[in-house]
Backbone and ligand atoms as CSV (ligand in chain L), in Angstrom:
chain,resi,resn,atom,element,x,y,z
A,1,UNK,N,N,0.825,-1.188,0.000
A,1,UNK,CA,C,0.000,0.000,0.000
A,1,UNK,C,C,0.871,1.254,0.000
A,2,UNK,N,N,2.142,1.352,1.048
A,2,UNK,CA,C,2.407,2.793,0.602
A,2,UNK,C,C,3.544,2.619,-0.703
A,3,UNK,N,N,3.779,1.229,-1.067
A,3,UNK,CA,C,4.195,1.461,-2.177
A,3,UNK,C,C,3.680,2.409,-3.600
A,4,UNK,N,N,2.430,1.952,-3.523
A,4,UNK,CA,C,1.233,2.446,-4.433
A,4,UNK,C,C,1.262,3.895,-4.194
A,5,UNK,N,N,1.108,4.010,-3.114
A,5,UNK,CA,C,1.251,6.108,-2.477
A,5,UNK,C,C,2.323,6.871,-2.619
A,6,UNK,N,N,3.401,6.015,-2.796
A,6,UNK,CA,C,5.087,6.794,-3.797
A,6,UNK,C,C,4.561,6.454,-4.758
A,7,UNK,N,N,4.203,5.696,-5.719
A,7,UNK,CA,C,4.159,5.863,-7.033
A,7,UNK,C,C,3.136,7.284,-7.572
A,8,UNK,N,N,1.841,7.097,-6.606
A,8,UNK,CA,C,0.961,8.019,-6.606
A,8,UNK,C,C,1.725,9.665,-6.760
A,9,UNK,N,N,2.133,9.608,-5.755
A,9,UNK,CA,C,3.019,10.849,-5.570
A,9,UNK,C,C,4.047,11.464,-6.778
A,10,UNK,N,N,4.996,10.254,-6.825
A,10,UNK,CA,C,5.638,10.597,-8.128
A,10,UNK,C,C,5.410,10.640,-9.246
A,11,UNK,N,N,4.306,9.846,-9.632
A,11,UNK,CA,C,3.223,10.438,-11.096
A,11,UNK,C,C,2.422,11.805,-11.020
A,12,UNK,N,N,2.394,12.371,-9.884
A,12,UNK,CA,C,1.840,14.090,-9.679
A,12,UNK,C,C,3.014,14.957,-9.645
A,13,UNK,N,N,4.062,14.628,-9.133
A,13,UNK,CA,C,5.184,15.590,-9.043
A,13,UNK,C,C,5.400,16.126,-10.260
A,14,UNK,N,N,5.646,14.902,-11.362
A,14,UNK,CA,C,6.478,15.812,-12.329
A,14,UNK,C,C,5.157,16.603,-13.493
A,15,UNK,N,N,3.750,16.439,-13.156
A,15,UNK,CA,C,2.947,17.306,-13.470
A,15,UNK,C,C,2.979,18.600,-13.210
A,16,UNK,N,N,2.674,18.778,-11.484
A,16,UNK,CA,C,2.685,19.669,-10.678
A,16,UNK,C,C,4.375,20.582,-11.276
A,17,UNK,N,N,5.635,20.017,-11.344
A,17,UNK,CA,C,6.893,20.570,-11.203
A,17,UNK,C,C,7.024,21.173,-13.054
A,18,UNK,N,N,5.918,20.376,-14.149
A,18,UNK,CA,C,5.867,21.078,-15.270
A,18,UNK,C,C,5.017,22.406,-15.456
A,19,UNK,N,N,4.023,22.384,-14.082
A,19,UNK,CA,C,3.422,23.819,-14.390
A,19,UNK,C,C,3.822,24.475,-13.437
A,20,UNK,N,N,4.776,24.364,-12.481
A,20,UNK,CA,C,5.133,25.299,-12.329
A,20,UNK,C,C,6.717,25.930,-12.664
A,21,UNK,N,N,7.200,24.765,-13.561
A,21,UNK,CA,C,8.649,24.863,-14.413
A,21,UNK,C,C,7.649,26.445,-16.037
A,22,UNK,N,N,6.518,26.312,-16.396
A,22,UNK,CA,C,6.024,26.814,-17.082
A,22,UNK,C,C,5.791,28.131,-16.551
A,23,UNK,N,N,5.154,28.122,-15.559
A,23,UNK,CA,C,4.990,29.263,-14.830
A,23,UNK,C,C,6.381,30.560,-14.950
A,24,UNK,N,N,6.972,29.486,-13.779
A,24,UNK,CA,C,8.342,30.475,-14.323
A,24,UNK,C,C,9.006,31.103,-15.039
A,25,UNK,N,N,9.058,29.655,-16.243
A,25,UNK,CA,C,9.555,30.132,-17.160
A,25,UNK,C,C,9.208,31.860,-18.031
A,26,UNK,N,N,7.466,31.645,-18.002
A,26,UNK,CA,C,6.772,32.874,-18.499
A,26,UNK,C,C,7.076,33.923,-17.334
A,27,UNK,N,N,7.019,34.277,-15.866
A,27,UNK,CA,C,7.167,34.868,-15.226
A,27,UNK,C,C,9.228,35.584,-15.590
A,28,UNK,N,N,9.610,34.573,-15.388
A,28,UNK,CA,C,11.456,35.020,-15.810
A,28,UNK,C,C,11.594,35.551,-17.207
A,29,UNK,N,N,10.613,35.386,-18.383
A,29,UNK,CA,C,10.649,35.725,-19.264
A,29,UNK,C,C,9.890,37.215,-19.701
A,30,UNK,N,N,9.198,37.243,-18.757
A,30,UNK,CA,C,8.477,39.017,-18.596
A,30,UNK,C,C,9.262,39.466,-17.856
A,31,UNK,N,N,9.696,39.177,-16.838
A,31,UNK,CA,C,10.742,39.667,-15.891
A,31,UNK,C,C,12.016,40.435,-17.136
A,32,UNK,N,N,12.902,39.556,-17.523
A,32,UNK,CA,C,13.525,40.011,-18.625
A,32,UNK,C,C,13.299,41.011,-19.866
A,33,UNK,N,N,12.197,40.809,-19.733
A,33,UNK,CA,C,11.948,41.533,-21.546
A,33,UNK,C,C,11.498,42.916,-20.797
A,34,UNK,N,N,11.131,43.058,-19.351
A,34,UNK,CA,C,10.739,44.383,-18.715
A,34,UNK,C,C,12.596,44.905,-18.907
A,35,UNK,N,N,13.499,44.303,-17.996
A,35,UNK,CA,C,14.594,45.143,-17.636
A,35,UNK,C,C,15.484,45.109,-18.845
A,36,UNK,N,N,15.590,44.486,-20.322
A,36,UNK,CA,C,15.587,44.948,-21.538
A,36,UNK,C,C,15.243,45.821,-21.800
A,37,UNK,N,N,13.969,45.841,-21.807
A,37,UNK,CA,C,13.240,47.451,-21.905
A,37,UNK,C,C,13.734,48.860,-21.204
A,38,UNK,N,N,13.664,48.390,-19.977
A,38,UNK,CA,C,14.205,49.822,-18.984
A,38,UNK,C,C,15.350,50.007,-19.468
A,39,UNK,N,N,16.392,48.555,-19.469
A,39,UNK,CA,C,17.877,49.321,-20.152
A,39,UNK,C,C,18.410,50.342,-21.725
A,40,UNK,N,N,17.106,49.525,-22.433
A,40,UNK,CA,C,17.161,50.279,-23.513
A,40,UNK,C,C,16.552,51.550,-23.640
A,41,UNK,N,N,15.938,51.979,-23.074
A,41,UNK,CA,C,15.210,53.439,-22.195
A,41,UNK,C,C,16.640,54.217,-21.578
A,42,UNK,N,N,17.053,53.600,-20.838
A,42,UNK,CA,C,18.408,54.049,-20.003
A,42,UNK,C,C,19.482,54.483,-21.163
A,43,UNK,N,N,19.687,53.557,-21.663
A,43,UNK,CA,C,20.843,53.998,-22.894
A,43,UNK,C,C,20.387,54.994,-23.529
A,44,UNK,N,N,19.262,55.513,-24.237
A,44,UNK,CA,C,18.936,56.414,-24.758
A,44,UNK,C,C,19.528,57.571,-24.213
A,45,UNK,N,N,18.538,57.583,-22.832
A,45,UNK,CA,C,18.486,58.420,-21.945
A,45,UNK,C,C,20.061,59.162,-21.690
A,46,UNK,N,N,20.858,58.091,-21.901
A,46,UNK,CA,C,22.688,58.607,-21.451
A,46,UNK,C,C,22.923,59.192,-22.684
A,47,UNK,N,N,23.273,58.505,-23.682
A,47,UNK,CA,C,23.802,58.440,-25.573
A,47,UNK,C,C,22.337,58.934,-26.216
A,48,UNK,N,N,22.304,60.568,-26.032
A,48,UNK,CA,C,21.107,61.068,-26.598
A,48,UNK,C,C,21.395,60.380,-28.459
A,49,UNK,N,N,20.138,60.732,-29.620
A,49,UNK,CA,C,20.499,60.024,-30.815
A,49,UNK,C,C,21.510,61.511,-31.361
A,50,UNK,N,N,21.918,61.200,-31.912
A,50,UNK,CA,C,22.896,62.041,-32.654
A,50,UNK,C,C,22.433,62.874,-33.227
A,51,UNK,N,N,22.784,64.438,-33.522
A,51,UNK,CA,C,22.487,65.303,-34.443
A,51,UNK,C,C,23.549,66.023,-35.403
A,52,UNK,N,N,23.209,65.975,-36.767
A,52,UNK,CA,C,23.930,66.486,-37.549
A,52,UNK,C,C,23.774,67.765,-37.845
A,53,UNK,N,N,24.888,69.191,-37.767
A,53,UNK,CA,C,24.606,70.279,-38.113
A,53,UNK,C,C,24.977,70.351,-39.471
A,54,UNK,N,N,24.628,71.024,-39.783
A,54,UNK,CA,C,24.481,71.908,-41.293
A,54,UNK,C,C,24.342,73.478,-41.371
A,55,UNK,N,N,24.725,73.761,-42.518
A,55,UNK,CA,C,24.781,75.124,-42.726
A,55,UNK,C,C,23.841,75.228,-44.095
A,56,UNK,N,N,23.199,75.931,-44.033
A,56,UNK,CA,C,22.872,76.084,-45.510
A,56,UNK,C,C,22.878,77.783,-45.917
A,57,UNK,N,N,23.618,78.184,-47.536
A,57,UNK,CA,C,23.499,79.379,-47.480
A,57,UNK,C,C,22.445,79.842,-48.449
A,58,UNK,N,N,21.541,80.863,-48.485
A,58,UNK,CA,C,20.745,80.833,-49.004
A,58,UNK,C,C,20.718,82.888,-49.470
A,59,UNK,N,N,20.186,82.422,-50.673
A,59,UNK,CA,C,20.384,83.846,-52.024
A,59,UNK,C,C,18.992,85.549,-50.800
A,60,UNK,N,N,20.129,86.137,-50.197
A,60,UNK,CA,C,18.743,87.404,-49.586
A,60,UNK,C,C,18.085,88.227,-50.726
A,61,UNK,N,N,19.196,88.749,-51.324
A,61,UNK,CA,C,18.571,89.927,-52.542
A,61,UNK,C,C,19.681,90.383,-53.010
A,62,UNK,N,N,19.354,91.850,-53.492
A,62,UNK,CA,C,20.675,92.688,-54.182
A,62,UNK,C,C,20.763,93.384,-53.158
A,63,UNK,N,N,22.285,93.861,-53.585
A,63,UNK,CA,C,22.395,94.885,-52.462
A,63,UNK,C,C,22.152,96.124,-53.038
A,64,UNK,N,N,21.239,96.499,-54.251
A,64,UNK,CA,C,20.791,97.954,-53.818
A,64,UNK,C,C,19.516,97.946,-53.938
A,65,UNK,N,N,19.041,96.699,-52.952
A,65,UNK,CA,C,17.540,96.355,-52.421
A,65,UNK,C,C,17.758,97.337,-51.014
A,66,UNK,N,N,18.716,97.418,-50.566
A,66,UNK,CA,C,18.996,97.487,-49.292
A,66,UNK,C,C,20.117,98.468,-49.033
A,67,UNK,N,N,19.820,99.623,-49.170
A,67,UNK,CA,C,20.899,100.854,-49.400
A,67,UNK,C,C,20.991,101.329,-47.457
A,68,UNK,N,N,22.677,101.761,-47.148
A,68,UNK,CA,C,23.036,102.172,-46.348
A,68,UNK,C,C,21.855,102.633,-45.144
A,69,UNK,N,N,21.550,102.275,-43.578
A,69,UNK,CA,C,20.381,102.545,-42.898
A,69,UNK,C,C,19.231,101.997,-43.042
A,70,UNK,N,N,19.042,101.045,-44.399
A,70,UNK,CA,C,17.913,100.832,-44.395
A,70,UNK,C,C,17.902,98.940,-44.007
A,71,UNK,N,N,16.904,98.578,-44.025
A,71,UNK,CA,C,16.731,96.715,-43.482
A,71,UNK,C,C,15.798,96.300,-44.360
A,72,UNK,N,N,16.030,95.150,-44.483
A,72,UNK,CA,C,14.501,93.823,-45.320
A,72,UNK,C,C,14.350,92.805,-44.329
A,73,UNK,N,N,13.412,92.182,-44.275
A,73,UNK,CA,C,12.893,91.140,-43.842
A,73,UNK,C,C,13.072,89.985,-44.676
A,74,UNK,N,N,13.330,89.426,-44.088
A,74,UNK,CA,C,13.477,88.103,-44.810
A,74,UNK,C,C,13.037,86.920,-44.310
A,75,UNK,N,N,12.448,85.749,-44.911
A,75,UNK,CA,C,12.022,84.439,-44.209
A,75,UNK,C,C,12.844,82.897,-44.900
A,76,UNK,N,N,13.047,82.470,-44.470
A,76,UNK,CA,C,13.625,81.165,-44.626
A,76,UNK,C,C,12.455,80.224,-44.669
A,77,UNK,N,N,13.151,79.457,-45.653
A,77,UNK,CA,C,12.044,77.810,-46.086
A,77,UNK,C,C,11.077,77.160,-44.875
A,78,UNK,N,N,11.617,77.546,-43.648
A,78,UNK,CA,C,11.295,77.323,-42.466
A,78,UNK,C,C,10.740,77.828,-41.451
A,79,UNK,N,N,10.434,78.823,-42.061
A,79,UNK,CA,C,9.601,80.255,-41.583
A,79,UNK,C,C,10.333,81.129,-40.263
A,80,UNK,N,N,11.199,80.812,-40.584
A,80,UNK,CA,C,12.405,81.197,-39.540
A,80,UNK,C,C,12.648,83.096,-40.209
A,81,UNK,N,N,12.011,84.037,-39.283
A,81,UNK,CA,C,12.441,85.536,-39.735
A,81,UNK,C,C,13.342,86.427,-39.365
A,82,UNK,N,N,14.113,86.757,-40.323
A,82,UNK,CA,C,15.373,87.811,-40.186
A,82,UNK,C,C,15.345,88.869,-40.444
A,83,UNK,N,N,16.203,89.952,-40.125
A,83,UNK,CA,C,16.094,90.951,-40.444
A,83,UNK,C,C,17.733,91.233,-40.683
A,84,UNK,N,N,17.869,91.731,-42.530
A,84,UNK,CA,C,18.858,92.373,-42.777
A,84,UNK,C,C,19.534,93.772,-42.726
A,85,UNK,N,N,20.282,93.904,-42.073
A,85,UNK,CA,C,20.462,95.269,-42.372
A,85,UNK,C,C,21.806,95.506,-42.984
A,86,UNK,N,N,21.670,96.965,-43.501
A,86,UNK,CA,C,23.112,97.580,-44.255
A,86,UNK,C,C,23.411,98.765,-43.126
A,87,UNK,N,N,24.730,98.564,-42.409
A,87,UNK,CA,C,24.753,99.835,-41.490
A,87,UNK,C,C,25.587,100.721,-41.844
A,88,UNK,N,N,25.945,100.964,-43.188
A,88,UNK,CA,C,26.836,101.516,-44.113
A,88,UNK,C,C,27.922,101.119,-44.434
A,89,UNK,N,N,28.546,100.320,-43.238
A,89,UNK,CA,C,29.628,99.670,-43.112
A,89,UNK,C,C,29.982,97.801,-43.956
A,90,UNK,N,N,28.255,97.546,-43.310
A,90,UNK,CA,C,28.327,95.826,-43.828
A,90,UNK,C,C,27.248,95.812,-43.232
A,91,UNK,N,N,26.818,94.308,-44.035
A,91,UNK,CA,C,25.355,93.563,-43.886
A,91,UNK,C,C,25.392,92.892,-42.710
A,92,UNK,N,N,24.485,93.042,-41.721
A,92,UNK,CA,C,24.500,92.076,-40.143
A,92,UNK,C,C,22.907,91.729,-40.717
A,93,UNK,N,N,22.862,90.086,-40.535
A,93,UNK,CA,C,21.566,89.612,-40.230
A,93,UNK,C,C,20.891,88.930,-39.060
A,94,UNK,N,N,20.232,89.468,-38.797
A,94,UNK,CA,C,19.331,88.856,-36.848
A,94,UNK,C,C,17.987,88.617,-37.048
A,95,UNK,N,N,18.355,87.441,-35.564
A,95,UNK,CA,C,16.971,87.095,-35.999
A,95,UNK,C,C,16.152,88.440,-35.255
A,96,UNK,N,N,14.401,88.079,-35.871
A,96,UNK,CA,C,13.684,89.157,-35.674
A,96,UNK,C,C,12.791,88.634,-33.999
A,97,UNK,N,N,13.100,87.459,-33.053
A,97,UNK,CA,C,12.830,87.367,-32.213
A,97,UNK,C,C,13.409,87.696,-30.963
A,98,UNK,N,N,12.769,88.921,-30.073
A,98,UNK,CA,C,13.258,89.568,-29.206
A,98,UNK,C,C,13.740,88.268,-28.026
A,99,UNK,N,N,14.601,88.546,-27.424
A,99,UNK,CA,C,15.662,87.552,-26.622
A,99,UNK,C,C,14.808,87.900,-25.328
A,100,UNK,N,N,13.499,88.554,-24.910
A,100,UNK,CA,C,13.153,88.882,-23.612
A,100,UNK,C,C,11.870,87.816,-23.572
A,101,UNK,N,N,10.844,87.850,-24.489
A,101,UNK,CA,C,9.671,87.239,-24.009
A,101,UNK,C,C,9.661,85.995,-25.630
A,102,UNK,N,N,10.572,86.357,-26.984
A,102,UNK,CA,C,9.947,86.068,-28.172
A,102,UNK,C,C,9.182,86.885,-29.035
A,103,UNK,N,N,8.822,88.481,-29.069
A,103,UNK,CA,C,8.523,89.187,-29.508
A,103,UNK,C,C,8.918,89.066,-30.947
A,104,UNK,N,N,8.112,90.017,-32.058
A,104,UNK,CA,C,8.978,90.351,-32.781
A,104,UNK,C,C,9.271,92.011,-32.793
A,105,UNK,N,N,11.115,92.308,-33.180
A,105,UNK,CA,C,11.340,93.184,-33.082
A,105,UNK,C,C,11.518,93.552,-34.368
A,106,UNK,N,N,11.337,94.489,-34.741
A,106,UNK,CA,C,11.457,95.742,-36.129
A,106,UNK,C,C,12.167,96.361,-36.044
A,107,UNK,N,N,12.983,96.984,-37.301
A,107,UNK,CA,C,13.817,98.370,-37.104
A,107,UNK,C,C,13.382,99.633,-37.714
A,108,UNK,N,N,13.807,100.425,-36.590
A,108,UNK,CA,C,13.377,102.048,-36.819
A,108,UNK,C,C,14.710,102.510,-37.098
A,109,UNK,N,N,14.441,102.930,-38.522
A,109,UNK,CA,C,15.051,103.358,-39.422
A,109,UNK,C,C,15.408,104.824,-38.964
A,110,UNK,N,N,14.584,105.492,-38.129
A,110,UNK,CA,C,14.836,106.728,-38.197
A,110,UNK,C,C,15.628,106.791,-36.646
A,111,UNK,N,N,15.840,105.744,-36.065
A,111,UNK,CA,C,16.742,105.973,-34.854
A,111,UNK,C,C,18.004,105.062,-35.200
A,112,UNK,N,N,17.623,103.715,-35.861
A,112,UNK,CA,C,18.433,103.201,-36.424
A,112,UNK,C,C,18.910,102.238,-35.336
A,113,UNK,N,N,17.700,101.854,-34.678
A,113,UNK,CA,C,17.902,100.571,-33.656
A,113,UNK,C,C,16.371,99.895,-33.965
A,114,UNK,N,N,16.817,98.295,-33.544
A,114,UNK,CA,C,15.624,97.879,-33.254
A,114,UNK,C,C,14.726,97.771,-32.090
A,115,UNK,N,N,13.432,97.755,-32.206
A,115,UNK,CA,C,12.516,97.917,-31.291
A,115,UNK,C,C,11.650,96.963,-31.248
A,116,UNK,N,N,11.575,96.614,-30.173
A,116,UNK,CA,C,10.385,95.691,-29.444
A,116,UNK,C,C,9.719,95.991,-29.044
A,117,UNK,N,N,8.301,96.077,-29.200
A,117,UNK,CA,C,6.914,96.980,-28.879
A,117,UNK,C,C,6.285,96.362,-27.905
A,118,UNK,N,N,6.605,94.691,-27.273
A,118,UNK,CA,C,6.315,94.437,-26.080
A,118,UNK,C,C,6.221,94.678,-24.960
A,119,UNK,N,N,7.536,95.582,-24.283
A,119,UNK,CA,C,8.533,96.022,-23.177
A,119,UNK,C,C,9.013,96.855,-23.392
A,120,UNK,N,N,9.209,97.669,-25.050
A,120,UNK,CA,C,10.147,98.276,-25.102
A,120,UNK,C,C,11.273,98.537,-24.900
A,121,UNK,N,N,12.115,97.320,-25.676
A,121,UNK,CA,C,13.187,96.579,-25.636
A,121,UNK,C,C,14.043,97.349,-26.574
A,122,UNK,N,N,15.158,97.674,-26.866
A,122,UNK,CA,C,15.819,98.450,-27.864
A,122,UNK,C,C,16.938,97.607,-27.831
A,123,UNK,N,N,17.619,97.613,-29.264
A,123,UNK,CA,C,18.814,96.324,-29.894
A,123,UNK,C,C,19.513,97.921,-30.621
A,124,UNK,N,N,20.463,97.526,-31.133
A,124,UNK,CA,C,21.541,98.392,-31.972
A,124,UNK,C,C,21.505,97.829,-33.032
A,125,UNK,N,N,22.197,98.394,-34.117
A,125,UNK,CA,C,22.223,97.269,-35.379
A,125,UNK,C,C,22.522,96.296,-35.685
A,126,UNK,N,N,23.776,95.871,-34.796
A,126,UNK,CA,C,24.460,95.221,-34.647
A,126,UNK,C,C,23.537,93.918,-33.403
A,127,UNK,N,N,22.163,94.546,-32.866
A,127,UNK,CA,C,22.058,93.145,-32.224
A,127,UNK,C,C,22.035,93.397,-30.855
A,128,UNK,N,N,22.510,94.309,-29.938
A,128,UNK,CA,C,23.319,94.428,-28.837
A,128,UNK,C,C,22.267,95.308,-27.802
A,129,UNK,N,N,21.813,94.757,-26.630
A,129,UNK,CA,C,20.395,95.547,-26.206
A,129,UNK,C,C,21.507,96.872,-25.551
A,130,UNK,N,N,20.437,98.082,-26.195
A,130,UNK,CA,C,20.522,99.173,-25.749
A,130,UNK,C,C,19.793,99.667,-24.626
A,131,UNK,N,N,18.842,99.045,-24.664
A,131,UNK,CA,C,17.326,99.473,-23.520
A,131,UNK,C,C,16.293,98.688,-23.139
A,132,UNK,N,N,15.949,98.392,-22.047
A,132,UNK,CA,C,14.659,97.758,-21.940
A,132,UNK,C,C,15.088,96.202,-20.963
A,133,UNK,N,N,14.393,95.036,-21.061
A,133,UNK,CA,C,14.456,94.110,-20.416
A,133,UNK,C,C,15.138,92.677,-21.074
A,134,UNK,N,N,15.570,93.169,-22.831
A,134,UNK,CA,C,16.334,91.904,-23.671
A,134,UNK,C,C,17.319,91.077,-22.511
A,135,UNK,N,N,17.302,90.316,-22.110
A,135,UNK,CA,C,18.736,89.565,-21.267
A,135,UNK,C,C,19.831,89.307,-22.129
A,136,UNK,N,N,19.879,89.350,-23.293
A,136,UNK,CA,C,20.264,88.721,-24.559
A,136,UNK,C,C,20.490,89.415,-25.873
A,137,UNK,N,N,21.515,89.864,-26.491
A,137,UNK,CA,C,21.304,90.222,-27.740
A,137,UNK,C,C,20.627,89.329,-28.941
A,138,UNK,N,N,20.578,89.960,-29.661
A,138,UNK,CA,C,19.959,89.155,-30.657
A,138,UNK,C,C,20.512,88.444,-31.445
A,139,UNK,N,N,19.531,87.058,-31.763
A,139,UNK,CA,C,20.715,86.081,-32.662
A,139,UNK,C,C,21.331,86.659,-34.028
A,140,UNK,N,N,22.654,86.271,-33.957
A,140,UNK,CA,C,22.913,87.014,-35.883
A,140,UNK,C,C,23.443,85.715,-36.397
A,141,UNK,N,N,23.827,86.220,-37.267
A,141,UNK,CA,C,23.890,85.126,-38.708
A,141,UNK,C,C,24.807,85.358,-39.451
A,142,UNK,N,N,25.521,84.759,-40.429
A,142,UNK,CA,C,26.592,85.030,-40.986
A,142,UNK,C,C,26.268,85.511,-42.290
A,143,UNK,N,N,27.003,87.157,-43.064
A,143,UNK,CA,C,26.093,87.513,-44.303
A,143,UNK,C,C,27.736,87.422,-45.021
A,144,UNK,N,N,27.209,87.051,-46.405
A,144,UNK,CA,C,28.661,87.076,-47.497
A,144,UNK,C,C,27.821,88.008,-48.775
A,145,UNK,N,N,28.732,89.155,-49.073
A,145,UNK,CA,C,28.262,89.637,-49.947
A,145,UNK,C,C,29.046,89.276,-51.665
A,146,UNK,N,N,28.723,88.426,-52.711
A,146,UNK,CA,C,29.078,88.146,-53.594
A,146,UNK,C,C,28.951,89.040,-54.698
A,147,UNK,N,N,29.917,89.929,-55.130
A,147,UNK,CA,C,29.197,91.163,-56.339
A,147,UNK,C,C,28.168,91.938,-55.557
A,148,UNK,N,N,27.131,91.372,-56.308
A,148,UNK,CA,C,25.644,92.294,-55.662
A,148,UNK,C,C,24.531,91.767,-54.918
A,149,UNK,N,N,25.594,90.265,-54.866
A,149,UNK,CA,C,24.200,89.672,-54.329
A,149,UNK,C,C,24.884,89.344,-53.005
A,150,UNK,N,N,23.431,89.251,-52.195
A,150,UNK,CA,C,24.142,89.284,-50.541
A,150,UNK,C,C,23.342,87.684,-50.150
A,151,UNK,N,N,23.677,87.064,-49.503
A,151,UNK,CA,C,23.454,85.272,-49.071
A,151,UNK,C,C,23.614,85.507,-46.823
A,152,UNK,N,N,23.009,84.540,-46.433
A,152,UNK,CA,C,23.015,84.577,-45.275
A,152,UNK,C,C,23.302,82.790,-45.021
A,153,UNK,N,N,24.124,82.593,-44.200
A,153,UNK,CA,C,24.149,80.670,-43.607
A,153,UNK,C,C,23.302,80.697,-42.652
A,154,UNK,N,N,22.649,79.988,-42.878
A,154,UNK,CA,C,21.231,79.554,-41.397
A,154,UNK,C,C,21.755,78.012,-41.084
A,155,UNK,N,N,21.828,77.222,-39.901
A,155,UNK,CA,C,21.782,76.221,-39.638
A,155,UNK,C,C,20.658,75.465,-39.619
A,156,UNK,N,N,21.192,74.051,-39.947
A,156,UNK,CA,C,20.123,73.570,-40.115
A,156,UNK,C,C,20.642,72.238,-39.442
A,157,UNK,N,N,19.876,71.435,-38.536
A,157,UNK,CA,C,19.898,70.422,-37.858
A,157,UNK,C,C,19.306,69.243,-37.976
A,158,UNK,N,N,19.593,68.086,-38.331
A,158,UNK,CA,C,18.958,66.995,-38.861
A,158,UNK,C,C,19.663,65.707,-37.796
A,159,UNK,N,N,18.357,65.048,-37.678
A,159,UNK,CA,C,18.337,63.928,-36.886
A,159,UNK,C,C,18.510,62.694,-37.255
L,1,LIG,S1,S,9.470,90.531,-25.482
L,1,LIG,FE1,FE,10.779,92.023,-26.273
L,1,LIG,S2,S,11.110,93.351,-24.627
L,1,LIG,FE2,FE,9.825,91.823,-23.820
């Protein structure tokens, strides 16, 4: 009789020891594919993905679009807006977003600075706050004048 009750026993064990050899297995196998996951989250997180800069230069106008004191506006493929100016000397291009809130700033031609009508922020031609609450001059840009035609490099960033 308790022969019969070990056999009993050991014909349930290796049932019982396959579901819960199964069990595990699926439990150790979510277990894993979670902290795969988190690590590959983590690596990101350290080794941001790479970015490639670029320059691109792109055609503004003529230069006797744009005679000594005076500025153009200009927009990029990207709706990105500049403002050129001629300060008799040479072409400076900035951007037209005030460095205090994001405004846009304009130039007054007849003082021959730019102005921000937000705060009343004042830039020089060159970019450089004269007045008001800018923390920041304004972004510029690199201008090449070829003959008559004047070009600006804008960056451009690709992922
Ligand atoms: S946003 Fe230009 S001065 Fe405030």
């Amino acid at each position: 009789m308790g022969n019969d009750r070990g056999e009993e026993l050991e014909t349930r064990n290796p049932s019982v020891s396959r579901r819960t050899f199964f069990i595990n297995a699926v439990m150790g196998f979510s277990l894993f594919s979670g902290i795969a996951l988190m690590a590959s989250y983590f690596i990101r997180f350290l080794l941001p993905v790479s970015r490639v800069k670029s320059t691109r230069k792109l055609y503004v106008g003529d230069v006797r679009q744009i005679p000594p004191g005076k500025s153009i506006n200009f927009t990029d493929l990207k709706g990105q807006r500049l403002n050129i100016v001629n300060t008799g000397d040479e072409f400076i291009a900035l951007s037209t977003k005030c460095t205090h809130l994001g405004c846009q700033v304009f130039w007054r031609e007849r003082d021959r600075l730019f102005f921000c009508p937000c705060h009343d922020g004042y830039f020089d031609a060159r970019g450089n706050v004269v007045k008001g609450p800018p923390p920041a001059p304004l972004t510029t840009y690199k201008v090449e004048v070829v003959g008559q035609s004047v070009y600006i490099f804008v960056d451009e960033v690709h992922v």
